[in-house]
C-alpha positions in Angstrom: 24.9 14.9 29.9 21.9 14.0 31.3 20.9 11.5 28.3 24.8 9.7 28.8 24.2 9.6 32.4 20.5 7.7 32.3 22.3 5.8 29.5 25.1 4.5 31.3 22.6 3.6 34.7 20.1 1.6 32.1 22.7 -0.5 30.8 25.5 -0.3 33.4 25.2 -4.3 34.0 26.1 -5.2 30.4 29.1 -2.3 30.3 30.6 -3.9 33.0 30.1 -7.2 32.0 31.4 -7.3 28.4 32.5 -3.7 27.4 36.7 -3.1 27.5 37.0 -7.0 26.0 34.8 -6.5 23.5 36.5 -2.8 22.2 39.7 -4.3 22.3 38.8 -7.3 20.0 37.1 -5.0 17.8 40.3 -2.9 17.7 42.6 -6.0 17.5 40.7 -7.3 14.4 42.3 -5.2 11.5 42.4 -7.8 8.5 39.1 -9.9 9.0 40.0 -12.1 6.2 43.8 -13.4 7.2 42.7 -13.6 10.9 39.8 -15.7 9.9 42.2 -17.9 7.4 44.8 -17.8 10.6 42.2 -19.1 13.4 39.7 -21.1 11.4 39.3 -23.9 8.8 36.4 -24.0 6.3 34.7 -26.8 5.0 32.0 -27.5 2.0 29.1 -29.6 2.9 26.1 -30.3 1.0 23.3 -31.7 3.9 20.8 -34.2 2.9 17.4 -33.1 4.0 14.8 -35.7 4.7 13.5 -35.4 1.2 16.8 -36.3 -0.4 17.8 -32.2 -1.1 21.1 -31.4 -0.8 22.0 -27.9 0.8 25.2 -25.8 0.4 26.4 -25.8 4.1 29.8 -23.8 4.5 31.7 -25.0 8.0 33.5 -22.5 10.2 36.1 -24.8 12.8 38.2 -22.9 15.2 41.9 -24.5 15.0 42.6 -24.3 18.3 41.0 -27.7 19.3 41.8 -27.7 23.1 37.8 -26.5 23.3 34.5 -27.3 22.4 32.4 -24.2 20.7 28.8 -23.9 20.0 27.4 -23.5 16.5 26.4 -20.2 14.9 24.5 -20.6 12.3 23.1 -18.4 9.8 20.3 -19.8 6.6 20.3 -17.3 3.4 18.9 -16.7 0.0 21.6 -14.0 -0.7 24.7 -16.7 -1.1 27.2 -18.5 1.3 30.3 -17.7 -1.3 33.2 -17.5 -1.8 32.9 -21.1 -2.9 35.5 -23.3 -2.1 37.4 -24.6 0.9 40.5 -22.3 -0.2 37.8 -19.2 -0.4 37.8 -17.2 3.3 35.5 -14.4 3.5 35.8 -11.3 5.0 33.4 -11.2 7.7 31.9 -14.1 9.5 29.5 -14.2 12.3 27.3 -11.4 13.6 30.2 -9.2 14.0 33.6 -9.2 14.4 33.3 -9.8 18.1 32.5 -13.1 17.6 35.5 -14.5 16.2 37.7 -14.0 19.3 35.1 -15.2 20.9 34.9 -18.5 19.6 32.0 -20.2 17.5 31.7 -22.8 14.6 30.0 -20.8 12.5 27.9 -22.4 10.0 26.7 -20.3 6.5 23.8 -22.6 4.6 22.4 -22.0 1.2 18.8 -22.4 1.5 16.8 -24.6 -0.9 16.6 -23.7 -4.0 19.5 -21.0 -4.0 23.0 -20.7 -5.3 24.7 -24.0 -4.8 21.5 -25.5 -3.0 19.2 -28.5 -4.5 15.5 -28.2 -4.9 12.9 -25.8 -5.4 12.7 -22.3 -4.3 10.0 -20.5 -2.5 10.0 -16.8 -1.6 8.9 -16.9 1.9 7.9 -20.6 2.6 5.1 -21.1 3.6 5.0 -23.3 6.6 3.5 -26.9 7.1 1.4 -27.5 10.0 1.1 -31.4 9.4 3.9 -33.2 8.6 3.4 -36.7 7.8 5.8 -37.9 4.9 9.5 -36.9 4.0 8.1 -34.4 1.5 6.6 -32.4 3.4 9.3 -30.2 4.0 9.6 -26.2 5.0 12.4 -24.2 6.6 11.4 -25.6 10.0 12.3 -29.0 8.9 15.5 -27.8 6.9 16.9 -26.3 10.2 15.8 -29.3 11.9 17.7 -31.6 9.4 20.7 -29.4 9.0 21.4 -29.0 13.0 20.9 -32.9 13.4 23.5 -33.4 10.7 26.0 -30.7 12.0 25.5 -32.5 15.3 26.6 -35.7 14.0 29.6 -34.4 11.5 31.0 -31.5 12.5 33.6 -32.0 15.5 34.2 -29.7 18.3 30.9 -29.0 19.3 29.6 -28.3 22.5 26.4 -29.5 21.8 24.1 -26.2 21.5 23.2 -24.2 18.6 22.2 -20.5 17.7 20.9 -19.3 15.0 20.6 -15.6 13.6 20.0 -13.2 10.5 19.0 -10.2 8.9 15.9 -9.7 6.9 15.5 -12.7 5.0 18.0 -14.9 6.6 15.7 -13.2 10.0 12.9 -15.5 8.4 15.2 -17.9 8.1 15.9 -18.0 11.7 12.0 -17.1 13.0 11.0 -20.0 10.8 13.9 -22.4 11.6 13.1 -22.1 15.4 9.7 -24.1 15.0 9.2 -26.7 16.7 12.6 -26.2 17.5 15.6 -29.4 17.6 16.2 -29.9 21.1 20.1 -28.5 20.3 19.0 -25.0 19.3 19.0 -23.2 22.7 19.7 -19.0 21.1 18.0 -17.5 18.1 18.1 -13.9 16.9 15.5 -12.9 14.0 16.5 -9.9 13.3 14.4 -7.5 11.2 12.5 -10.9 10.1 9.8 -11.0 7.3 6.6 -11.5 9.3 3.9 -11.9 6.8 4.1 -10.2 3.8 1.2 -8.6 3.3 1.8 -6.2 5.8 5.9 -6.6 5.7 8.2 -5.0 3.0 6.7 -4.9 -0.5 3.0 -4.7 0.8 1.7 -2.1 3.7 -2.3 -2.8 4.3 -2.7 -3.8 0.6 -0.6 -1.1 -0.8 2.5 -1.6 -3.0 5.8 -0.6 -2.3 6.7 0.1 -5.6 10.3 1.5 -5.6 11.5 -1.1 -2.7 10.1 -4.3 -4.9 11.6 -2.9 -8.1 14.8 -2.9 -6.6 15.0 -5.9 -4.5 13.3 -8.1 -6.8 15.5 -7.4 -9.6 18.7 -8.2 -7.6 17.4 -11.3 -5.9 14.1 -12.8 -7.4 15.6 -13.8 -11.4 14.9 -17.4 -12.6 17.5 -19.9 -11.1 17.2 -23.2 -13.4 20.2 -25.0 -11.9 22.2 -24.7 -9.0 25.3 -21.9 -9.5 27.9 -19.7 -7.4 27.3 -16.6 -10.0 25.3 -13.8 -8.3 22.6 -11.7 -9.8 23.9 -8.8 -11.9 22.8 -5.2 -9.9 19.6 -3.6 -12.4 20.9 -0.6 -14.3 18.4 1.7 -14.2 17.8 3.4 -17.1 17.1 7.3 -15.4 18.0 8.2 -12.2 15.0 9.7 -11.7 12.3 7.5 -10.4 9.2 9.7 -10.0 9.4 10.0 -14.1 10.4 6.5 -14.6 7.7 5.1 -12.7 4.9 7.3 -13.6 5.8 7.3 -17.3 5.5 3.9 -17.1 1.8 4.0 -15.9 0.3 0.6 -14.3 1.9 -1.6 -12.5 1.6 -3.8 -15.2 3.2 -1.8 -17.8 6.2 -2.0 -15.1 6.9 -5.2 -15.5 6.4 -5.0 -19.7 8.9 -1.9 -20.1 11.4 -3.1 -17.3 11.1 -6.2 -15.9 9.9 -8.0 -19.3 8.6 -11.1 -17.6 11.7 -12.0 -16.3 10.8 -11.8 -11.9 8.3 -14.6 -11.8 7.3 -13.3 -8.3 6.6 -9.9 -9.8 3.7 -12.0 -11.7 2.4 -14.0 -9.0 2.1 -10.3 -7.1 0.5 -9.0 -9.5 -2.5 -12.0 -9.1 -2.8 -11.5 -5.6 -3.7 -8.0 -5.1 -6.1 -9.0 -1.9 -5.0 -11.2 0.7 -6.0 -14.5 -0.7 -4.5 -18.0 0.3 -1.1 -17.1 -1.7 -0.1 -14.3 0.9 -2.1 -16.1 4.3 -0.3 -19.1 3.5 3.1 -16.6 3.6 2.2 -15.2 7.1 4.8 -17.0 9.4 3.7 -14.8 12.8 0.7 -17.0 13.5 3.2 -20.4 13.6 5.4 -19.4 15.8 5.1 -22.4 18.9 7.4 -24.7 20.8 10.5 -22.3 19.8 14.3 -22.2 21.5 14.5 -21.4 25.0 16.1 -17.9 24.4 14.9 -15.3 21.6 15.8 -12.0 21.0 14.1 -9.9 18.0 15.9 -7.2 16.9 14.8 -4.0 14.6 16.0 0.0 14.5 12.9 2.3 14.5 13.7 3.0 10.8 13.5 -0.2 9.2 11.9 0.8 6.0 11.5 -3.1 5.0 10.3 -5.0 8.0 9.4 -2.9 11.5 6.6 -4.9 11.1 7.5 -8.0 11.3 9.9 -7.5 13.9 6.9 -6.1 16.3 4.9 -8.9 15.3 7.3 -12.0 15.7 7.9 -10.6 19.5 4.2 -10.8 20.3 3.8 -13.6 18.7 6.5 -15.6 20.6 5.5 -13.5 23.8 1.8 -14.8 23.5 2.2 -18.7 22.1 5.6 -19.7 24.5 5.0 -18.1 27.6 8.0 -19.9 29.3 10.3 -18.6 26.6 13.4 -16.0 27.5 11.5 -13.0 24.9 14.0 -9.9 23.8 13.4 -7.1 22.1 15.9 -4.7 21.1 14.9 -1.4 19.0 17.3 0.8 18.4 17.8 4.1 16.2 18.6 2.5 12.8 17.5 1.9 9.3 17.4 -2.0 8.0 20.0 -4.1 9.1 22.4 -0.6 10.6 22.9 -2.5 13.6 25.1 -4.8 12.1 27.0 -2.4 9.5 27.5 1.1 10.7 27.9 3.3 14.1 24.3 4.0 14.7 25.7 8.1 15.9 23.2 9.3 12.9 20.9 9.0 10.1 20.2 11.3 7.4 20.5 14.9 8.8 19.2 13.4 12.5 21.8 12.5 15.4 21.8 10.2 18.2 24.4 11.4 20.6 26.6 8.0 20.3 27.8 5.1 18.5 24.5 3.3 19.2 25.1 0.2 17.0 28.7 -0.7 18.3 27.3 -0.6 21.6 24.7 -2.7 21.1 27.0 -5.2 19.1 29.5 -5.4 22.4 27.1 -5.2 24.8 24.2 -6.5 23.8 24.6 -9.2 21.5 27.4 -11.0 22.1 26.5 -11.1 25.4 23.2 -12.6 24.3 24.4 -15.5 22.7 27.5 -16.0 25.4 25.1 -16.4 27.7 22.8 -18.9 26.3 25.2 -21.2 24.4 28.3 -20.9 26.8 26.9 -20.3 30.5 28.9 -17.2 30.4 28.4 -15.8 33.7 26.3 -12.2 32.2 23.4 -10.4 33.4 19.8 -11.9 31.6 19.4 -9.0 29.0 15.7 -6.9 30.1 12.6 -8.2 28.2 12.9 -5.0 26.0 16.0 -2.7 25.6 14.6 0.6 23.9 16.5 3.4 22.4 14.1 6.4 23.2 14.6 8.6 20.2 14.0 12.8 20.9 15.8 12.2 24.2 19.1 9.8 22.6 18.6 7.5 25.8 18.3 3.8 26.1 15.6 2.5 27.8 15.3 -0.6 29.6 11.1 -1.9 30.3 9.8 -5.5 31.4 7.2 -4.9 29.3 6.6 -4.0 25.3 4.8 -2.0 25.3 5.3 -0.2 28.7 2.8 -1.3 31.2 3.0 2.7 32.9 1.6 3.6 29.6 -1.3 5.6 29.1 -4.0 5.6 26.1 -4.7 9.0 24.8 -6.4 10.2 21.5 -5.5 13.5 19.9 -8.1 14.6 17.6 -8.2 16.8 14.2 -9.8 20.3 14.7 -10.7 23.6 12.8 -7.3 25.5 11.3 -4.9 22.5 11.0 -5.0 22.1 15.1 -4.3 18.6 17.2 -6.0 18.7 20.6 -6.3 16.2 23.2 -10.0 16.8 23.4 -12.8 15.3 20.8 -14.6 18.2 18.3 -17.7 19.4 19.7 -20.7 19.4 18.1 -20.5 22.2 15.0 -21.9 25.3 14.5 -21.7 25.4 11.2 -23.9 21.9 10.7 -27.0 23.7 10.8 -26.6 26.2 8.5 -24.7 23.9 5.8 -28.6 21.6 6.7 -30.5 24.8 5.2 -28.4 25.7 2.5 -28.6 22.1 1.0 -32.4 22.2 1.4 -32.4 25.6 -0.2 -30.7 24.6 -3.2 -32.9 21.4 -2.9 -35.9 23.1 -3.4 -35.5 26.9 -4.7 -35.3 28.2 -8.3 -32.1 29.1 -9.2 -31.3 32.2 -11.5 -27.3 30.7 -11.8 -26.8 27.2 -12.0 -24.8 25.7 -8.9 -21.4 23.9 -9.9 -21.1 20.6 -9.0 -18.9 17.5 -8.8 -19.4 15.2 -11.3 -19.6 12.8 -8.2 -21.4 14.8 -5.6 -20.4 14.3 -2.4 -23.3 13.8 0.3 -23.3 16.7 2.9 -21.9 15.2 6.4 -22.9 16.5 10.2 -20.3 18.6 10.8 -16.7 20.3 9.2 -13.7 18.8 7.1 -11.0 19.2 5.5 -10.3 19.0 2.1 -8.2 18.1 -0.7 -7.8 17.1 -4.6 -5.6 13.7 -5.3 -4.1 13.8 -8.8 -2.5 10.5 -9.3 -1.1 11.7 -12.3 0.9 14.6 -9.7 1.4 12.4 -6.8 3.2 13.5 -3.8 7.0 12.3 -4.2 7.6 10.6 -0.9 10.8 12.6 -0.4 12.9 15.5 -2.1 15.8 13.9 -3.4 16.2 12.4 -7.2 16.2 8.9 -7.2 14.6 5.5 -8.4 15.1 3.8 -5.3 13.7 3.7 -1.3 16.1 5.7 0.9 17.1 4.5 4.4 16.8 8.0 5.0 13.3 8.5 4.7 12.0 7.7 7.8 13.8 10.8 9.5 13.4 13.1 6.4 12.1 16.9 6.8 8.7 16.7 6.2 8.4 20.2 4.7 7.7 19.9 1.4 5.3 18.2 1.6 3.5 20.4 4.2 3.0 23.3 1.6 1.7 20.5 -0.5 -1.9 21.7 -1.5 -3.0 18.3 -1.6 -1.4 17.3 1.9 -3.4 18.2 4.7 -1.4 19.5 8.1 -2.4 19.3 11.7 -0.1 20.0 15.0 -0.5 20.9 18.4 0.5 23.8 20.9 4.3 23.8 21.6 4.7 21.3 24.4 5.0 23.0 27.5 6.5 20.0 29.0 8.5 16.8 27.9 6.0 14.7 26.4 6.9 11.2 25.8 5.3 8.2 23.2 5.0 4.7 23.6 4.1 1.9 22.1 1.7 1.3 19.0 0.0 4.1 16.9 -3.7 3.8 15.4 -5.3 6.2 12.7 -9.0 6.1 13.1 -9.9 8.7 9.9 -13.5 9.5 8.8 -13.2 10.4 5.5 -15.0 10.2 2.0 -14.1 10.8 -1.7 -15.7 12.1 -4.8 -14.2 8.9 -6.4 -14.7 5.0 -5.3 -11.7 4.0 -4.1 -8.1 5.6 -2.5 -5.3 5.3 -0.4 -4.2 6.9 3.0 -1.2 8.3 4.2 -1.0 9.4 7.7 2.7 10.3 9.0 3.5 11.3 12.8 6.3 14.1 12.7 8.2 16.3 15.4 8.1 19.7 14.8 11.3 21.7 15.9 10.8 25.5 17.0 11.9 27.8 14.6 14.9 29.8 15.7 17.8 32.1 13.8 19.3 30.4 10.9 22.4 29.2 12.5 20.5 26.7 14.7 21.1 23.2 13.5 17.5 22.2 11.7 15.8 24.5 13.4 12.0 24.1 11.9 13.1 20.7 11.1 9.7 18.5 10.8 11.3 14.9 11.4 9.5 12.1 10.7 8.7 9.7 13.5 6.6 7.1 11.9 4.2 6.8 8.8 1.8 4.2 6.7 -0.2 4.0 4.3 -3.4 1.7 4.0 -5.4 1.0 1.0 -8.9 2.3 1.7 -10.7 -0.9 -0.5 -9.4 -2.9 2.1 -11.4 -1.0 5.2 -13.2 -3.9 6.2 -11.5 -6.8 5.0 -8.0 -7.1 3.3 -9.4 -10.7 1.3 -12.7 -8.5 0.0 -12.2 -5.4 -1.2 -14.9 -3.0 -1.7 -15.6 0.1 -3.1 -16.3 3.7 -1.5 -19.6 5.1 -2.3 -19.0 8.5 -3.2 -19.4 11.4 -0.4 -20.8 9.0 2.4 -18.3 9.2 5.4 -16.7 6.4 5.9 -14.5 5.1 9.2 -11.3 3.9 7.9 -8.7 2.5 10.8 -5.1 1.2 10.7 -1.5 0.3 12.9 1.0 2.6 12.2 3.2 0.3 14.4 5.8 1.6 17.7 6.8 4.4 18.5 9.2 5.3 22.0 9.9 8.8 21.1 10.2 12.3 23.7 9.2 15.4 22.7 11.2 18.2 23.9 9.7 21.3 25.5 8.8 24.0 22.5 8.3 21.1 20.2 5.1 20.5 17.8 3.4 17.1 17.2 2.2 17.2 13.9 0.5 14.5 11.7 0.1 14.7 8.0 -3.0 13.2 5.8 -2.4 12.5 2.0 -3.1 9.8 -0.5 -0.4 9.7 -2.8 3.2 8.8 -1.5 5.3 8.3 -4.9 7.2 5.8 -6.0 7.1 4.7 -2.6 3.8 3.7 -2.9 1.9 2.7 -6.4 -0.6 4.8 -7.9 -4.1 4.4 -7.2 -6.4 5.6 -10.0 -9.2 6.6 -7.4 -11.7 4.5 -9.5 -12.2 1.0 -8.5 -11.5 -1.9 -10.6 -10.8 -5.1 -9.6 -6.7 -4.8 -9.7 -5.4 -2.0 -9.3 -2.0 -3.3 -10.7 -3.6 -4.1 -14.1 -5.5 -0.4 -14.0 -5.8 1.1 -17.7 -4.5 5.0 -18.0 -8.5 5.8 -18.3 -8.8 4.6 -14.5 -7.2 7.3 -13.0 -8.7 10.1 -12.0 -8.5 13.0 -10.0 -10.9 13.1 -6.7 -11.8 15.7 -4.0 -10.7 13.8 -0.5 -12.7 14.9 2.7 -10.9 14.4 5.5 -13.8 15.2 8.9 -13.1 16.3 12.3 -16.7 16.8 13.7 -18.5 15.5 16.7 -20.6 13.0 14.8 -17.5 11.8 13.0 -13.9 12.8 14.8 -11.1 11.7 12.7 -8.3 10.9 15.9 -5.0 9.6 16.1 -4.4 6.7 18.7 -1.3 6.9 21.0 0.5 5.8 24.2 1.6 8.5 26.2 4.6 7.4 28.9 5.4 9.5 31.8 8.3 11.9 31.2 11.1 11.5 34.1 
């Protein structure tokens, strides 16, 4: 009751505002299709771009023409169909809501796709300098599409929003620089940031089982403009762990499955670093001079593009400081917002239909406001579902400004504590016994590493990496990237011998995190090169069996950075066996409360299969083109002494 009450005070303005309309409409709206073919006529258009292109535009009129409606507009790679003026579809806008509402709504092929002219490019990049008709990008497409629309399209009131989804959210991040003077509301939602770091690539790693399966269903040659989607991949075994490890490099992928057929899978495959290919992806740092009104949306369990989404809000926040900023988080996986409740995900629940109300109350409002003057509360400058708690969260701040930095460091017998290791006991005597063995006879030979690892200050952990065993990523059978991951119970991996565990005292008090999370490890390895998995988790008490998930380790965030890249993601370098070494990386946002009698616990491993590609542990100079004779097993030190505390970085909110 308490959560529903705080709930219902956070958010009370928008209820008010927008919330029995907005259920009745919903309600109201039983056959999307033959109340879209009743109320609205569609029209084909294919809008000349400044370099002669031709787009697939699809037109959305309202019949009633006593009024003028703003324009909706939404820019995809995935296809505007069904073709044809005849051809309604069965959803149109960002939700139902918005078709009583009133909008032109506006669907566009971008370049390159379906029924579009040109040339495609996955992600464009952006052009700085523009000083002939060919130097287009998607910031000049939206330019040239709205300035068209403007000028063919009756019925208009003169402003434009934009919005989308994953890649059509790049569509509308990108489309909103240097924005037409018309555009006046945009909504990225879960946008592709910069790739590197966003969706198929985390710090350098490869996310093996998400670009399998993506890039087989939308990345295929395209020689000639066509209505005919991509046929979905029939995998050949459900069982992805075997598939993919069978299969060996990354490489070998592409010859067994693929067969040369994703031309992006290859150009990957070139750019293992981040060369010019991927920084001339990385939209975040270009966007300037965008709409008056922006609000970036993500759930916190977005396997595909939490980055991004963080990212694209700073970036706005920091480059257009007179710009209306938004950010909305709620409890969802990728794109959930727009296609189910939002009550749950996987075995987790989150006390309400979170999604349909953010749908009636906070994004139609949104765009009422700013293209109709509709006569709404300004939404907060963040509107935060607080996960642990089930509580929305209003802030005028992202992160919170009440937040506190706080550092809970590794110790002795897989404990967290708030306090930094002090100086060992044990580094003396560890000092003498290496001199011993230095200098003494001995009557039995000492075993060694092949690689010896160099005697640190101090204790560790430890653990053997097999890549050939990798840690599966999560306990079900299958050959793809779950939505469900990001909430999964985390024990099996936990009795994982190769999966190092650490967790505080039960919590004595609600304990609250905010904001971003940093792993600052000190590790080494008997090999010259590895990943590193660090995962944040919430530890339920155990209790009789009849307790729903009692024990239950949830999953609160994760990531995984590829230790070459330690120092600089464009120059990878090697690790020199046994010598600590400081490795550092974002794990992104959190806003998550730990209950009283809860654990925080954070897991270390390096191998996170098929999530994440194999690394064979030995450097070479691409690990996607590694031979089977590059992959070896290695003994992982993970240290949490004085001299070299591994810690994890956090915001810590007070609880109220």
């Amino acid at each position: 009751m308490r959560n529903v009450l705080r709930a219902a005070l956070v958010l009370s303005l928008w209820c008010v505002a927008m919330g029995s309309s907005s259920r009745a409409v919903a309600q109201e709206i039983q056959q999307p299709e033959s109340y879209i073919r009743l109320h609205y006529t569609k029209h084909e258009y294919l809008v000349p771009m400044r370099d002669g292109v031709k787009l697939m535009t699809s037109v959305f009129v309202p019949n009633d023409s006593t009024k003028t409606y703003p324009m909706l507009m939404k820019r995809t790679p995935y296809n505007v169909g069904p073709y044809g003026e005849d051809k309604y579809p069965t959803k149109l806008g960002p939700s139902e809501l918005f078709l009583k509402a009133g909008y032109i709504f506006v669907n566009q092929d971008v370049r390159g796709r379906f029924a579009s002219e040109g040339e495609f490019q996955q992600v464009t990049p952006h052009r700085t300098i523009k000083t002939k008709p060919t130097d287009v990008d998607e910031s000049t497409d939206t330019f040239d599409t709205i300035d068209w629309l403007l000028k063919n399209v009756p019925q208009h009131n003169g402003r434009v929003g934009m919005y989308g989804i994953s890649y059509p959210g790049f569509y509308a991040a990108a489309g909103m620089i240097d924005a037409h003077p018309a555009l006046k509301a945009v909504s990225p939602q879960a946008p592709v940031g910069d790739w590197y770091f966003d969706d198929f690539l985390h710090h350098g790693s490869f996310f093996l089982a998400h670009a399998f399966k993506w890039l087989t269903g939308n990345a295929t040659e395209r020689p000639k403009p066509t209505t005919e989607p991509t046929k979905p991949y029939a995998y050949p075994t459900p069982d992805g762990y075997k598939m993919f490890l069978e299969a060996g490099s990354v490489e070998n992928i592409d010859k067994l499955y693929l067969k040369g057929t994703i031309p992006f899978w290859q150009e990957m495959m070139l750019h293992p670093n981040r060369d010019e290919f991927w920084q001339q992806r990385a939209l975040i740092p270009h966007l300037k001079n965008v709409a008056p009104a922006v609000m970036t949306v993500t759930g916190w369990y977005d396997a595909e593009d939490l980055y991004g989404s963080f990212k694209t809000y700073h970036s706005i926040e920091q480059q257009n400081p007179s710009v209306k900023n938004v950010l909305v988080v709620g409890p969802w996986h990728h794109g959930g917002w727009a296609s189910v409740d939002g009550d749950k995900l996987g075995n987790v629940s989150f006390g309400s239909k979170t999604a349909a109300f953010y749908r009636a109350e906070i994004e139609l409002p949104f765009f009422e406001k700013y293209l109709k003057d509709k006569d709404v509360p300004a939404p907060a400058e963040a509107i935060v579902f607080e996960t642990g708690s089930n509580a929305w969260r209003t802030f005028d701040h992202w992160p919170p400004k009440k937040t506190e930095t706080k550092h809970l460091f590794l110790h002795e017998g897989g404990q967290l504590k708030w306090t930094a290791p002090e100086s060992s006991p044990h580094a003396p005597r560890e000092e003498s016994r290496l001199k011993k063995d230095a200098t003494t006879p001995q009557t039995t030979p000492v075993p060694k590493p092949a690689i010896p690892h160099a005697e640190p200050e101090g204790d560790f952990d430890e653990f053997v990496s097999d890549p050939n065993k990798p840690v599966p990523y999560c306990e079900i059978i299958t050959p793809k990237m779950t939505i469900e991951y990001m909430v999964d119970d985390q024990r099996f991996a936990s009795r994982r011998p190769d999966v190092l565990t650490y967790q505080t005292e039960a919590f004595t008090e609600e304990t609250v995190l905010a904001g971003p999370l940093e792993a600052n490890l000190w590790v080494s390895t008997t090999g010259t090169d590895a990943d590193w998995i660090v995962k944040l988790i919430d530890v339920r008490p155990d209790a009789p069996e009849t307790t729903p998930l009692a024990g239950y380790q949830m999953l609160i965030r994760s990531e995984v950075f590829r230790g070459r890249f330690r120092n600089d993601y464009a120059k990878p370098e090697p690790f020199t066996p046994g010598e600590p070494t400081r490795v550092r990386f974002e794990l992104l946002d959190v806003l998550h409360r730990f209950q009283k009698g809860h654990r925080l616990m954070v897991q270390i491993q390096s191998t996170w299969f098929p999530l994440v590609d194999r690394n064979p542990q030995t450097f070479v100079p691409n690990i996607y083109f590694a031979k089977t004779d590059d992959f070896h097993k290695a003994t992982h030190r993970v240290f949490r002494s004085s001299a070299h505390p591994t810690s994890l970085k956090i915001g810590v909110l007070p609880a109220k």
